[in-house]
Structure formats: C-alpha cells, structure tokens
N, C-alpha and C positions, 0 to 999 in steps of 0.2 A: 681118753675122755675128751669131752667135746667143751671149750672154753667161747668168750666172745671171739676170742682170736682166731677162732677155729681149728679143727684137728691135729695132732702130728701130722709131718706129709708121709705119705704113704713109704714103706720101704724101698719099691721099684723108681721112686723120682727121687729117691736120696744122690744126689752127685758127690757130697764132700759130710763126714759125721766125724764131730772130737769132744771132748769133753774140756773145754778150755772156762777160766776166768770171764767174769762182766764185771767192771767196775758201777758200784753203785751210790751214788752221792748221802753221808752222812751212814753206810752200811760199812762200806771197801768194798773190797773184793769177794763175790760168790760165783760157786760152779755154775756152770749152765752148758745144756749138751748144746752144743750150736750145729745145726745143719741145715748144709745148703742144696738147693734145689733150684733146676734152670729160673723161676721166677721170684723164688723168696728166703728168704735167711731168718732161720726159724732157733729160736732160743727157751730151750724145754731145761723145767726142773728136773733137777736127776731125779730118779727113782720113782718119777710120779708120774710121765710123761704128761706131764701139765706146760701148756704154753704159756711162756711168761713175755714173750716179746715176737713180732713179726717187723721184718724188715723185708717191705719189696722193692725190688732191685732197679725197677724204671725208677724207685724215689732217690737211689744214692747218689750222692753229687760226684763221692769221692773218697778211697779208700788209701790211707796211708799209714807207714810203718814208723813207728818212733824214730829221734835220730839216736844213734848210738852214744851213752852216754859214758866218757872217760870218767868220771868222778863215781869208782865204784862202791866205796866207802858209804857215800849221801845216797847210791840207789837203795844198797842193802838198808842201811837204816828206815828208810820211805818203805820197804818192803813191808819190814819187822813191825814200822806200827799199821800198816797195813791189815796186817795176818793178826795182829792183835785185835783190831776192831770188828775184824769181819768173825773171826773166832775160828778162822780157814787158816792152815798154812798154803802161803805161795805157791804158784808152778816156780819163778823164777827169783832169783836176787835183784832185780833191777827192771829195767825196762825195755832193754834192747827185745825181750820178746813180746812187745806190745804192738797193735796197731787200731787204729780210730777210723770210724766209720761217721761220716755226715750227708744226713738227708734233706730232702727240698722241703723248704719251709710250708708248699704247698702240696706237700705229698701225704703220705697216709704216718707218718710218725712226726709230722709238721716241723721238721728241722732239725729234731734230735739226733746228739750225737751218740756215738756209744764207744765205748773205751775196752780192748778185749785183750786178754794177756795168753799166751802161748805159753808152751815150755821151755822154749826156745827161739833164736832171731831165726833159726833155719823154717821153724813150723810157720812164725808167722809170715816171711816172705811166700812159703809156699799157698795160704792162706787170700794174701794179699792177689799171690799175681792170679788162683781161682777165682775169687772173686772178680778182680779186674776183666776173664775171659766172658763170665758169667754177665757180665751188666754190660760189655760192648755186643755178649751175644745181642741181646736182647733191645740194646740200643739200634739193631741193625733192624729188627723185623720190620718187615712192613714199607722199610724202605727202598726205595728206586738207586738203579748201579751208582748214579752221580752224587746222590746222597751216603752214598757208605763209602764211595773213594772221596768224596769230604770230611768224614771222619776219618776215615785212615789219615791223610792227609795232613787232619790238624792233630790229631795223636803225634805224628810223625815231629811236625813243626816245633808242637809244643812240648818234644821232648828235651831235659835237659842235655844231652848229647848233641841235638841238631842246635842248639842256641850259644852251647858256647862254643862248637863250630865257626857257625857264622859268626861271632863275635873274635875269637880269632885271626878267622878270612881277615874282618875288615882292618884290624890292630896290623898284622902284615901288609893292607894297599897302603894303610896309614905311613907305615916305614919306608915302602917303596917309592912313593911321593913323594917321602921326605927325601929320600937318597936323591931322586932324580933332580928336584929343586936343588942341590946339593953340587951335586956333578955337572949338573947343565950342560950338556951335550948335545954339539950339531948334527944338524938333523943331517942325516946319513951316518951319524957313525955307528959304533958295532953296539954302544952303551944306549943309543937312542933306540937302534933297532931293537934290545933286548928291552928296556923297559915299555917300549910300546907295545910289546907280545905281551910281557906280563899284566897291562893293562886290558889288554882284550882277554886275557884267561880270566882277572878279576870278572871282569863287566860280564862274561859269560856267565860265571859263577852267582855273580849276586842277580843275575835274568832270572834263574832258576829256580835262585830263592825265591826273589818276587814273584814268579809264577807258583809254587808251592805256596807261598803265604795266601794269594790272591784265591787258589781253589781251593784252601782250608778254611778260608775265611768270606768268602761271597755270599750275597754283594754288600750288605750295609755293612755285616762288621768290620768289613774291609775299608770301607769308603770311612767310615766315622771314627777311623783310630788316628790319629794326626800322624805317629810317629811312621804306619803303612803308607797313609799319600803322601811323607815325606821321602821315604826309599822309591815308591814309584818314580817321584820327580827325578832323584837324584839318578834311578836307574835309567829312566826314560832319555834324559840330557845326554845320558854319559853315549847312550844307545846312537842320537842323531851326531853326536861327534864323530862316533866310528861309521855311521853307514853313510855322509854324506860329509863327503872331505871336501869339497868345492863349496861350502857352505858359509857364506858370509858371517864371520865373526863365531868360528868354529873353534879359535884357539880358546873364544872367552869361554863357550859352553862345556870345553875340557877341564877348565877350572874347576871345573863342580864336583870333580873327583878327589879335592883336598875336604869337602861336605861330607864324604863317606864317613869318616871318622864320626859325624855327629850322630851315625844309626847306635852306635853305642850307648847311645842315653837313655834309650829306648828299648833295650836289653840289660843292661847291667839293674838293676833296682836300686843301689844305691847312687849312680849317678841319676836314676830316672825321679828320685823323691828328690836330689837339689834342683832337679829343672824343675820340675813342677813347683816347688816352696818357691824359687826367682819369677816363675809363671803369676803364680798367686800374687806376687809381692810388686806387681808391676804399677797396679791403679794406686798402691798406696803409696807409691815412690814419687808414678807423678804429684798426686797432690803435694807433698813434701816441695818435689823443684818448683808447684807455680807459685805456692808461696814462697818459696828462695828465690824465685823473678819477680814477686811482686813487690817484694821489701828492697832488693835490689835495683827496681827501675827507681822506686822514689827516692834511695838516695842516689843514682846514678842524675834523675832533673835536679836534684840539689846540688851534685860535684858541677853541672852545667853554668849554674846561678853564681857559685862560689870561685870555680879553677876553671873558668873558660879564660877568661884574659891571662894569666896567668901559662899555663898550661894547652894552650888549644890545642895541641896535635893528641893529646890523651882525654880532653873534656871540655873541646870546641864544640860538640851537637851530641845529644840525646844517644844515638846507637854507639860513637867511639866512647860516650863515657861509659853505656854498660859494659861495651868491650872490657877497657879499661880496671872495672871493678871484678870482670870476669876475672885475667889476668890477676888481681890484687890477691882473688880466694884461692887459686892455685897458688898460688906461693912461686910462680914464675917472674924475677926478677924485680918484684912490685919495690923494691926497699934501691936498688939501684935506679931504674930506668924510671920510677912514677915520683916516689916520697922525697928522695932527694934532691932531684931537680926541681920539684917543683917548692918544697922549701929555701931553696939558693936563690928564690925570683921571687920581684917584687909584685905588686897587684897590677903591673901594664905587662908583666909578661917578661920585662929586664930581669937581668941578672940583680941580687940585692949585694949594692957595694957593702954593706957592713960582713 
C-alpha cells in the first residue's frame, strides 16, 4: 500500500531483507522488516507492509556497531525492561547486537538517528559493513577517478588501523632519537651509520604518510587542520636535511626530528583535548602574568626608593630590582643571597655593627 513515504521497494531491488528490532523513544523496542536497497533503507511494519521509516543512504553520516559490553548482568536487565515496555521480547540479552545509524541534519530524516538491534553481534556486523558498501557505493556516483581515490584514500587514512600505525612509527623515531642522543656516536661509526638509515626509513615512511594525508584531504581541509601543516613542516625539514647535506646550518634543521613526537597530540584524543584546553587557556594566562607584572613593577620602583643604597647590586635601577623580585617569587635563594644581606646593612649600604 502506498504511504507519504512511498511504496515497499519493489522485490527485484531488494539487496539485504530481515526482520530486526527499532528502538523507539518512550515505546522500546518494535519489529520492523528493514530492507535495503542500492539507494534507501526502508523500515515496513510486519504484516502490513506499511512504511513506517525511509532512510536514504546519500543522507547517512555513519553507521556504527555498539561496543561490546562486559557487564552482562546490567545488559540483560536494560533488556528485560526493555521487552517489558515495548510488550515484544528481545532478539538479544544485551547490546553487542545493536548498531546506530546518523543522518545529515540537512538530509531527508534531518539528523535523526535510529538505533536497530540484530540477533546477534554476527548479524549486525554483517548489516553494518552492507550497509557501509551500500553508501560508499553511492557516494562514488558521479564522481571523477581523483575524487573516489580521495575517498579511498581518506577511508584508508582515517581507519583505526592506519592511525595507530603511524602513531606507533612515530613512538619508535621518538625512542630511536633518544638512543642516538644517548650514544652519541662519531660520525663514521657503524652506530651512526645505522641510526642515520633508520632515519631515512622513518623520514620515508612519514613522506608517505603526508602524501596519503595530503590526497585524502585536499586542499583546504588539509591546509586548515594545524596539526597537518604541522607534520608537512616537520616532514618537509626533516626532507632538506637529507637531500641537501652541504646546506648551511643542516645539523640544526635535523633537530626537528626530536618534533616528531609532537604529531602524537594530534592523534591520540586524549593528549589532543590537553593541548587544546592549554591552547584555550593561553589569553587567560596572560592576563593573569601582566597583572603579576604590573603589581610587581610597582613594588619593584618602591624596593628602588627603599634598598637602593642599601642593597644596589639587587635594587640599584628599576629592571635589577624586577629581576631581583623575580628571583624572590621563585623561591631561588631569595632568603640567603637578597633578605639577609640586606638586613645585616645599614641604610649607606655598610655592614650594621650591632
């Protein structure tokens, strides 16, 4: 029967039909036949074939499977009231066979997600990666060869496999740098000649990367990510070290390869959220120091007024005695080399005989 949403799809474009779970906010959980078809993922009442949901597939952002949850006791229970509300029993005890679907806010279901349970983690991986084939299909149409080996590309980049890869790579130059700062080895011996090859395998290795990053991601998104023009720099550097050994001040541009290690900020998420909170926290920091300079210069002209004769080599003009107060707030020997001497002298700068 024919709905706003329009007809069942026909049987010959059916690619994938199951009878699986929708979660439905304030209902649970209810059947719904879900079938897929090269453009759209269609969710029909059983028994009615009534459409009750269309999902087309140029709108899904992204299709993921629950994580696996150890605590099976709390799924089963979520289950039970579950099957109680909906007035359905379960396909599963838990969640491992669920997976969630989110679309573009400016697509045809305007960002809703949908929540859809399997009988299993087997059915719904199988589910997930059709679907996944189903929407790069269709992500590809239309498009020119350089645009879909960009998508390949950034699928590849952005899989977890290739990231902690290169996250690894870099944790390994990181160690090797340290070895070699370590050993310190003349140039000719057999320990320089080996870390300088492993350098060049690195610096090969992260070229590669940067060129895979650079064609998943061209050109603005590439150009506007700070933490990519920060790998270009560091690759780039590391690059005129090796192709141009006669290069004036080539030992300092090798330095840049103790930087590698900073591409890790920029992959890991949890050190990537403290750089950015330190990022954040930078304009409020200064204001904090120029008021700790400004209360600091005034009394630094008043130690000038009070402990110049006295003291001049700590509070003889204006900048030795900031110095001086600087020194006092670290806690750098301010009780020996400042307070006591200049308590032991009278107001001409003498020693005080009492």
């Amino acid at each position: 029967s024919r709905t706003p949403k329009g007809p069942p799809p026909p049987p010959d474009k059916v690619l994938k039909q199951e009878t699986l779970e929708k979660f439905a906010s304030g209902v649970g959980w209810i059947k719904r036949v879900v079938i897929l078809t090269h453009y759209r993922l269609t969710l029909l009442e059983p028994g009615t074939n009534r459409v009750k949901d269309v999902l087309v597939l140029a709108d899904i952002l992204n299709v993921s499977l629950a994580p696996v949850n150890s605590k099976k006791g709390a799924s089963k229970k979520s289950a039970t009231l579950d099957s109680t509300t909906s007035g359905k029993s379960p396909l599963v005890d838990d969640e491992e066979g669920n997976f969630s679907i989110n679309t573009s806010p400016e697509g045809f279901n305007s960002g809703k997600s949908y929540m859809i349970r399997c009988e299993s983690r087997e059915k719904a991986e199988e589910w997930v990666a059709e679907l996944d084939r189903q929407i790069n299909a269709v992500q590809m149409e239309g498009k020119d060869n350089f645009h879909i080996l960009q998508s390949r590309m950034s699928r590849l980049y952005d899989s977890q496999a290739v990231q902690i890869t290169v996250a690894v790579l870099i944790g390994l130059n990181f160690i090797a740098n340290a070895a070699q700062a370590e050993i310190n080895p003349l140039p000719g011996e057999s320990a320089d000649v080996f870390f300088s090859g492993l350098d060049t395998t690195f610096t090969a290795v992260f070229t590669i990367e940067l060129a895979v990053n650079l064609t998943a991601n061209w050109f603005w998104p590439f150009v506007n990510d700070g933490w990519s023009m920060f790998d270009f720099v560091v690759v780039a550097v590391s690059l005129m070290g090796l192709a141009i050994e006669n290069l004036p001040g080539v030992s300092t541009l090798r330095l840049m390869r103790a930087f590698r290690v900073m591409r890790l900020f920029g992959r890991l998420a949890s050190l990537r959220q403290i750089i950015n909170s330190l990022t954040a926290s930078i304009l409020p920091v200064l204001n904090a120091f120029l008021i700790m300079l400004l209360v600091t210069s005034i009394y630094a002209i008043l130690a000038v007024n009070f402990f110049a004769n006295r003291s001049p080599e700590y509070f003889g003009k204006f900048s030795v005695s900031l110095f001086s107060l600087f020194q006092v707030c670290t806690g750098d020997a301010w009780a020996s080399e400042i307070a006591r001497p200049l308590m032991a002298r009278n107001s001409t700068g003498q020693p005080d005989e009492e």
